[in-house]
Structures are given as structure tokens and as C-alpha cells.
C-alpha positions as CSV (number, residue, x, y, z in Angstrom):
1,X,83.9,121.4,79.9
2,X,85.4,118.0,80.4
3,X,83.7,115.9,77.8
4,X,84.1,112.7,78.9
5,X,82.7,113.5,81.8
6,X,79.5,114.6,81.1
7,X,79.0,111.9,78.3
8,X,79.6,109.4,81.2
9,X,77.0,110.5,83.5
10,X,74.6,111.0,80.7
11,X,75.7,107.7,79.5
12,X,74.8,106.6,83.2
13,X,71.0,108.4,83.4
14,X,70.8,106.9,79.9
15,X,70.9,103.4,81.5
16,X,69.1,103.9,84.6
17,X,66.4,105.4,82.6
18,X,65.9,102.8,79.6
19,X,65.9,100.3,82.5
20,X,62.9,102.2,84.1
21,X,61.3,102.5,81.0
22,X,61.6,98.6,80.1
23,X,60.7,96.7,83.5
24,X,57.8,98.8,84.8
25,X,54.9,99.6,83.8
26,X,54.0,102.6,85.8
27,X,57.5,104.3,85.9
28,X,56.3,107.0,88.6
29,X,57.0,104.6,91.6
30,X,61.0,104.7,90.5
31,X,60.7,108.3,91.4
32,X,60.1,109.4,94.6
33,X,61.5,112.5,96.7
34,X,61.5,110.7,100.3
35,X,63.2,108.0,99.0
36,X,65.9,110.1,97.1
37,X,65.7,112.2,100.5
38,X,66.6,108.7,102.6
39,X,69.9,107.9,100.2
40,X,71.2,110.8,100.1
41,X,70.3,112.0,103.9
42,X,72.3,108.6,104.5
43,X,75.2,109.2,102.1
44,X,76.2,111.9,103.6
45,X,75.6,110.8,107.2
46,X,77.9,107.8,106.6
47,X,80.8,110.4,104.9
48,X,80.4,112.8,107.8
49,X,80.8,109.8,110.0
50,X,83.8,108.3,108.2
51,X,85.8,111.2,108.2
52,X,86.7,114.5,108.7
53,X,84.0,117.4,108.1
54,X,86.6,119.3,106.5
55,X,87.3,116.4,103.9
56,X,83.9,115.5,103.3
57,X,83.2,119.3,102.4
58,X,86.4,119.5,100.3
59,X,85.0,116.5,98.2
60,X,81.6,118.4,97.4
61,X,83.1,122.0,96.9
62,X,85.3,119.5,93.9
63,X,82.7,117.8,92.5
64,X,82.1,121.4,90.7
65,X,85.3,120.9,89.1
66,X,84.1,117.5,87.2
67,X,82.7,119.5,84.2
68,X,85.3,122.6,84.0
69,X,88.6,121.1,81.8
70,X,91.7,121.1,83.8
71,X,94.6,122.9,82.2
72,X,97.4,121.0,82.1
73,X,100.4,123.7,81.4
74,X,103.2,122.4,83.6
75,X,103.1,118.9,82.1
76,X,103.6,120.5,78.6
77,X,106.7,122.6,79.9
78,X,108.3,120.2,81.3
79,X,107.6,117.5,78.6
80,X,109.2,120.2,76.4
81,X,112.2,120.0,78.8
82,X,112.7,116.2,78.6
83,X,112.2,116.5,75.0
84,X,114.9,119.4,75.1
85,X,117.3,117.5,76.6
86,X,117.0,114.3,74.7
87,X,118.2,116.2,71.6
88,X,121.2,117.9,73.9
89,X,122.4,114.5,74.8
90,X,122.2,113.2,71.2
91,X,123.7,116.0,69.9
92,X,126.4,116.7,72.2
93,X,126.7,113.8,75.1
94,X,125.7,113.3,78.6
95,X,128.1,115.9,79.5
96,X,126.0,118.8,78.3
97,X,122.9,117.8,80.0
98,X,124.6,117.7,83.5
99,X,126.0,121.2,82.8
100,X,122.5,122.5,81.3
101,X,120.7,120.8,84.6
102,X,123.7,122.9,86.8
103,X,122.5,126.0,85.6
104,X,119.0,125.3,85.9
105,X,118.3,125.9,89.7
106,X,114.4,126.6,90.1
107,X,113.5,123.0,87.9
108,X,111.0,121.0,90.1
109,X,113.1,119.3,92.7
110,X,111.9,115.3,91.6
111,X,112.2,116.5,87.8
112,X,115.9,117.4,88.7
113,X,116.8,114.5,90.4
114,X,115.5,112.2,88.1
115,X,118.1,113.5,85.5
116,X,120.6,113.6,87.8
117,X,120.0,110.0,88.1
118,X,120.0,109.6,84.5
119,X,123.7,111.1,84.5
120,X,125.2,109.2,87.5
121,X,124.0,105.8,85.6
């Protein structure tokens, strides 16, 4: 559960609410189900009409995903890579990185040629 997340939209009904609560007196008449009906019959009329259906139902099958925390795995390996590699270079030159990135053949393409940019200079 992402928790930033969720204290953000509670953060958000939090609002709406105490703004209710102080500038009516009758706080029914902010709540009304034709009128939630109308905005969000007209939300998604106005997505469904701006693009594709296949996008539009993408978007809603991912706002599920909000709440569930991501894991983040290949960022970590590949951070522990860089971080590798920093201590090969100090310890034994430039050299020894471009032999250790040789060797390497299924690194992520952009990974690899941003080190091999780092060794041409």
C-alpha cells in the first residue's frame, strides 16, 4: 500500500469536507447522486471522446494500481552495478571497466552504452 498515496486523497476528502462543514449550513445539498451522476457521466464522455477506448480503459484498469507499492528491483540491481563499477575504476582504472562491460552481454542496452560513453570520454 503506497502511503503517500492514500494520505493524499484522504488529505483531499479532508479538505473538501471541512469546507462543507464550514460554509453551509445544511451540508446535504453538497451531496447529491444526479449531480455526482452528471460529472462523472461527463468525465468519461469527454475521455472516451479525446481518445482511444483502449487508452481510456487502460487508465481505469491503473488507477487500481495507486494504492498497491510498486517494487522497484531493477533500479536496485543496477544501482548496485554503477556502484560496482565505481569501485573497479578506482581501484584498478578505466581499463577494467571496459573489459568487465565486454563480458557483460545481457546488461540493458542504454545502461551499457552509457558506460561505454563514460570510457570513450
Amino acid at each position: 500500500m503506497s502511503i503517500s498515496t492514500l494520505l493524499g486523497v484522504l488529505f483531499g476528502f479532508g479538505l473538501f469536507l471541512s469546507a462543507v462543514a464550514v460554509s453551509a449550513d445544511d451540508w446535504h445539498m453538497f451531496f447529491d447522486v444526479l449531480s455526482v451522476l452528471i460529472v462523472l457521466g461527463g468525465t468519461f464522455a469527454s475521455a472516451f471522446m479525446g481518445y482511444q477506448a483502449r487508452y481510456v480503459l487502460r487508465g481505469l484498469r491503473g488507477l487500481g494500481t495507486l494504492f498497491v507499492r510498486q517494487r522497484i528491483e531493477r533500479l536496485t540491481v543496477e544501482t548496485g552495478k554503477i556502484i560496482r563499477w565505481g569501485y573497479l575504476v578506482k581501484k584498478h582504472g578505466i581499463l577494467a571497466l571496459e573489459r568487465e562491460i565486454k563480458t557483460a552481454r545481457s546488461q540493458d542496452p542504454y545502461l551499457r552504452y552509457g558506460v561505454e560513453l563514460v570510457i570513450t570520454g
